[in-house]
C-alpha positions in Angstrom: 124.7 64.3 106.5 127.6 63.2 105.3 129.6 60.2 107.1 133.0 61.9 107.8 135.6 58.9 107.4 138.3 58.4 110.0 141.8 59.0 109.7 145.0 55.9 109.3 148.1 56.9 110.9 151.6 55.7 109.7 154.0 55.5 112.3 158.0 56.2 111.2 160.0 53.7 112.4 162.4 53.9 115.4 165.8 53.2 114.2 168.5 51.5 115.8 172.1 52.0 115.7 174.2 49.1 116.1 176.2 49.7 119.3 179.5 48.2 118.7 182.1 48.0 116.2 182.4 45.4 113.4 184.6 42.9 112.8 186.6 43.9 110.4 188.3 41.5 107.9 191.9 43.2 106.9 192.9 41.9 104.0 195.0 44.2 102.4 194.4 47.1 104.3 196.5 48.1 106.9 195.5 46.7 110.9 196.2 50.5 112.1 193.4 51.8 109.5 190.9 48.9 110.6 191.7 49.9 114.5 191.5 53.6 113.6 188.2 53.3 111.5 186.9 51.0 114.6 187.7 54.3 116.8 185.9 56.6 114.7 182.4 54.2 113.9 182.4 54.0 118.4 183.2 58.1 118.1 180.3 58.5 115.2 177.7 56.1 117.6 178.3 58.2 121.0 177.6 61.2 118.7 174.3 59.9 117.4 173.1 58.9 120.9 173.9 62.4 122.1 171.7 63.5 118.8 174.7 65.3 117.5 173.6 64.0 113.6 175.7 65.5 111.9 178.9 64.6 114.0 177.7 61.1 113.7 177.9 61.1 109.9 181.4 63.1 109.9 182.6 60.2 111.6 181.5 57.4 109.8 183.0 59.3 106.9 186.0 59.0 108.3 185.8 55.6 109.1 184.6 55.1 105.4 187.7 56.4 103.8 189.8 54.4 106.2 187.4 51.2 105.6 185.6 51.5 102.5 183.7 48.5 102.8 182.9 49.0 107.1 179.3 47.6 106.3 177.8 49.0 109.8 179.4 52.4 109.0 177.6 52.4 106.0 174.6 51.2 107.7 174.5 53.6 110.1 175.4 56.5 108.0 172.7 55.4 105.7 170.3 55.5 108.8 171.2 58.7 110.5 171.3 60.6 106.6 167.5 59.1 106.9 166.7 60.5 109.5 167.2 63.9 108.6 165.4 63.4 105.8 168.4 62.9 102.9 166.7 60.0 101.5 168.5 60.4 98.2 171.8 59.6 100.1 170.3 57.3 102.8 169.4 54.9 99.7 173.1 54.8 98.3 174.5 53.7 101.6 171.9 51.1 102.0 172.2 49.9 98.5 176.2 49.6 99.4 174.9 47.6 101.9 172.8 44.9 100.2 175.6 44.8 97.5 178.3 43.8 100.2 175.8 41.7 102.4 172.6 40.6 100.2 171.0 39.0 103.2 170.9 42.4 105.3 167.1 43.1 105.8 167.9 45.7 107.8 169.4 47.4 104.9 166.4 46.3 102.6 163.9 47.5 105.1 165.2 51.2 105.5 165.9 50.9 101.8 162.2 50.6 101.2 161.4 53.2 103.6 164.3 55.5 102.1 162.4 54.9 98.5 158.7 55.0 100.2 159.2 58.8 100.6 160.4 59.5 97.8 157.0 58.3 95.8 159.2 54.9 94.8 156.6 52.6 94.9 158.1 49.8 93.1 161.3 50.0 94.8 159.6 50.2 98.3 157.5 47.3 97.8 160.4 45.8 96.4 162.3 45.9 98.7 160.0 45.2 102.1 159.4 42.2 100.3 163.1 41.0 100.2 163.0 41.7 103.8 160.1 39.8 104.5 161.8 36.8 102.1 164.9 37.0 104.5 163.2 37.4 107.7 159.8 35.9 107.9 159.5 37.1 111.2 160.4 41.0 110.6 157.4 42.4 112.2 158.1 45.8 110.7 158.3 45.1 107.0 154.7 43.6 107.0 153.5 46.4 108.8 154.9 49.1 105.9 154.1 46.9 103.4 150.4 46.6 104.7 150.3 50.0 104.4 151.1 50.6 101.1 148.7 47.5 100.2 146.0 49.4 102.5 146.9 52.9 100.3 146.4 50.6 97.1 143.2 49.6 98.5 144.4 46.1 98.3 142.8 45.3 101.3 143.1 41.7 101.9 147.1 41.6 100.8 147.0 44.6 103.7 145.2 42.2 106.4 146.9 39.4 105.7 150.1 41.3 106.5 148.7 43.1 109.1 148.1 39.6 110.8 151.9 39.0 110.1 152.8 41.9 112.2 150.6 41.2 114.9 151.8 37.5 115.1 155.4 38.3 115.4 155.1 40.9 117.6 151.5 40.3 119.9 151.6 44.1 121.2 152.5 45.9 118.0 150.2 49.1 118.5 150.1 50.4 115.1 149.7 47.2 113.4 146.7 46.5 115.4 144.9 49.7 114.6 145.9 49.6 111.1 144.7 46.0 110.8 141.2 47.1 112.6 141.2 50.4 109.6 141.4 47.1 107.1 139.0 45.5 109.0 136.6 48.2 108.8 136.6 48.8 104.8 136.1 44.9 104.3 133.0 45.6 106.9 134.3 43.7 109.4 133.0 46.0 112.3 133.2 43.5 115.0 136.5 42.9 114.6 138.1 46.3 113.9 136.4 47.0 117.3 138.0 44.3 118.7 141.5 45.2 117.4 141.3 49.0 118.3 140.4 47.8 121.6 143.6 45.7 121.5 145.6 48.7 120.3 144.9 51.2 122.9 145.5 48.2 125.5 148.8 48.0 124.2 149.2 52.0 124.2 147.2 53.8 126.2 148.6 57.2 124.5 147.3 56.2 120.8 145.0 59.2 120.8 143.3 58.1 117.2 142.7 54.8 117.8 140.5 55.9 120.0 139.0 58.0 117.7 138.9 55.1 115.1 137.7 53.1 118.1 134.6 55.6 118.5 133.9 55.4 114.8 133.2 52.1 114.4 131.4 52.2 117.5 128.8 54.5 116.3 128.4 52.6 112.9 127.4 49.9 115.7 124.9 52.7 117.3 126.6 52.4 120.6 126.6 56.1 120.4 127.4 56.4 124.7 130.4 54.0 124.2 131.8 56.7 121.1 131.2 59.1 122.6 133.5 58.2 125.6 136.3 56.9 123.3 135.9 60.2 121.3 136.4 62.1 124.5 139.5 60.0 125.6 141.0 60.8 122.2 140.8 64.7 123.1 141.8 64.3 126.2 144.9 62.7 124.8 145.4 65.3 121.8 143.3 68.7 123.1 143.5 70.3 119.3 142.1 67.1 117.6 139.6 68.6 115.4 138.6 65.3 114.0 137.8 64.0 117.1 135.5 66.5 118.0 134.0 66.7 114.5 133.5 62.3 114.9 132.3 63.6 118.7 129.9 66.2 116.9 128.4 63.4 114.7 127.4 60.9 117.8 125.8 63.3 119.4 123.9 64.6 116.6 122.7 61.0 115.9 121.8 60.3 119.3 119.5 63.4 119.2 121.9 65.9 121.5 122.1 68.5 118.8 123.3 71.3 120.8 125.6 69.7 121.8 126.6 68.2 118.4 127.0 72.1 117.5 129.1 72.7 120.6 131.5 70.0 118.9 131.5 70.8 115.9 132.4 74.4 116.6 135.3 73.3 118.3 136.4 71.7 115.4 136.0 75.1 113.7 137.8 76.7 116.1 140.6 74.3 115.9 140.6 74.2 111.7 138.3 77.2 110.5 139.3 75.1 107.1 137.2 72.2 107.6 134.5 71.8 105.5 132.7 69.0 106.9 132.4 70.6 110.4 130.9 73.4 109.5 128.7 71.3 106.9 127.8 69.0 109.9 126.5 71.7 112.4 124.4 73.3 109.5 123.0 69.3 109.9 122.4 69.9 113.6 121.4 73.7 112.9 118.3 72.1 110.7 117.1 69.3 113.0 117.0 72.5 116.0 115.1 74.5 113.0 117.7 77.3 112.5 117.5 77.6 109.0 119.3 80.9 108.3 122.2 79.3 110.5 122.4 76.7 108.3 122.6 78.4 105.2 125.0 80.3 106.3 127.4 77.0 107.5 126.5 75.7 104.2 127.9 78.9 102.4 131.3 78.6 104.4 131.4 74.8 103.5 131.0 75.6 99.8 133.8 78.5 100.0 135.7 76.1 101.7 134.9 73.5 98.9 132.9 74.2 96.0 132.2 71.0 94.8 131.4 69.9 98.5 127.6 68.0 97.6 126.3 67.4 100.9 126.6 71.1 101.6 124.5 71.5 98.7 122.0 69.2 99.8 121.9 70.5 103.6 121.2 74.2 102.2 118.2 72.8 100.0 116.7 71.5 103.0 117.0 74.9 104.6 116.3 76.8 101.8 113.4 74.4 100.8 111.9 75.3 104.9 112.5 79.1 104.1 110.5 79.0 101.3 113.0 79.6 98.4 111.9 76.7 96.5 113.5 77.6 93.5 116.9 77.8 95.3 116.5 74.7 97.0 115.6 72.6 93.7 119.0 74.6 92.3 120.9 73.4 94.9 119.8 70.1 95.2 120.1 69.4 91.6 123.9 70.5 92.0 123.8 67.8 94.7 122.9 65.5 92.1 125.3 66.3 89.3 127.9 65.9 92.1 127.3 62.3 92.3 124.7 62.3 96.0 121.8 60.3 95.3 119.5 62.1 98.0 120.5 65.3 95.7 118.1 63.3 92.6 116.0 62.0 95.3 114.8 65.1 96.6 114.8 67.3 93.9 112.2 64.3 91.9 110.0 64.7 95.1 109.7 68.4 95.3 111.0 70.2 92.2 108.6 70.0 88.6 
């Protein structure tokens, strides 16, 4: 049976909004414009913390075209534009920013982020890395950039960022179950249990570190202990299909099949999409000797996913106990083209 991998989380971050008004140099501009724009920036920041977004930015606007160079208008403006989701606009403002203060890693930070969702790689990196060279201590930038190290499967750049995070700021949730998901690909087991342990200490409500927690527990075979963090997961997030799925799996491997099934159904019933639930019950369905149950799991796995090879192989099995021997060598040669070694394995065993 197929292992079925956990899932990362990325978390967005919280942004702040400076909370008073900046001290404006005048210049050449007129004293009542500064004192007006001042007015309208406070205006625009009781409008954000009521939520009323786009009152926020009509303000800062107007603060903009009194003061074009009111950097924590700009700032702001660029943050509240990212949080609806205009990162195209966000990145202007923020780039207005780092041209009128170069040392703002604020700016640099949500910069990256701005550029992170729109597919910029370069930039993003970029740009969490002048954050990072500003502010050695900006806990958030290593944890993005750890992330996008993680998504380049760059894992030791990711940990050693990951440890970054976690130093500067001890109870940072995220970073601690992200840095026990590094852990875990560089085989570390021991200590991505002990850092998802440390994540849900420092948030109780982190519903898939528990489930990450429970994977790498049942890699250990401590198959009671997954089970429970599995459990706490759903209990935390009652529609998490990939906890009950990773639930499914424990049991199975601890030799509770029927209840494996019961698990896996529920995944079913909570994503009738998911191939690897129902290919995981036709596991359980075999070791319980129900062989036309699963073929017919096997079937819905491969509509779901045609190229899926462990479906393959599963309905081989049960095709092989049906006596279709011909079908079963079919199938598990499919297994094999698709890259699953047991697929070869089996069908050199039982197939001329």
């Amino acid at each position: 049976m197929k292992k079925i991998k956990i899932s990362f989380f990325v978390t967005l971050f919280c942004l702040t909004i400076f909370a008073q008004a900046q001290d404006v140099s005048v210049g050449d501009e007129n004293a009542l414009n500064v004192a007006k724009a001042e007015e309208l920036y406070n205006n625009g920041i009781t409008k954000f913390n009521t939520k009323d977004l786009q009152g926020a930015i009509a303000d800062f606007d107007s603060a903009l075209v009194l003061v074009p160079s009111f950097e924590k208008a700009l700032f702001n403006r660029g943050s509240v534009k990212y949080q609806l989701k205009d990162y195209a606009s966000a990145i202007v403002d923020f780039n207005t920013v780092v041209q009128l203060n170069p040392d703002s890693n604020n700016a640099h930070f949500l910069l990256a982020r701005s550029h992170y969702e729109r597919n910029e790689k370069d930039l993003a990196m970029s740009n969490f890395t002048k954050a990072i060279t500003i502010d050695a201590t900006h806990a958030e930038a290593y944890y993005y950039r750890g992330g996008m190290f993680f998504m380049e499967e760059k894992y030791e750049e990711a940990l050693k960022d990951y440890d970054n995070a976690v130093k500067n700021k001890p109870n940072y949730a995220y970073a601690l179950n992200d840095r026990g998901s590094v852990k875990r690909m560089l085989n570390d087991i021991p200590g991505a249990i002990a850092d998802y342990k440390k994540a849900v200490a420092a948030d109780s409500k982190l519903y898939f570190s528990y489930n990450n927690l429970g994977s790498v527990l049942r890699i250990n075979k401590n198959y009671d202990e997954a089970i429970t963090n599995y459990t706490k997961a759903i209990a935390l997030k009652n529609d998490y299909y990939i906890a009950y799925n990773n639930r499914g799996y424990a049991k199975h491997e601890k030799g509770n099949f029927k209840g494996a099934i019961a698990d896996f159904s529920d995944a079913i019933r909570l994503k009738a999409s998911y191939p690897q639930a129902f290919n995981n019950r036709a596991a359980s369905k075999l070791k319980l000797e129900d062989y036309e149950g699963a073929v017919a799991d096997c079937n819905k796995a491969l509509i779901l996913q045609e190229d899926f090879a462990p479906a393959y192989l599963n309905r081989g099995i049960a095709e092989e106990m049906l006596r279709k021997q011909d079908q079963a060598c079919e199938d598990w040669n499919k297994a094999a083209s698709l890259g699953l070694k047991n697929g070869k394995l089996f069908s050199q065993q039982s197939c001329n």
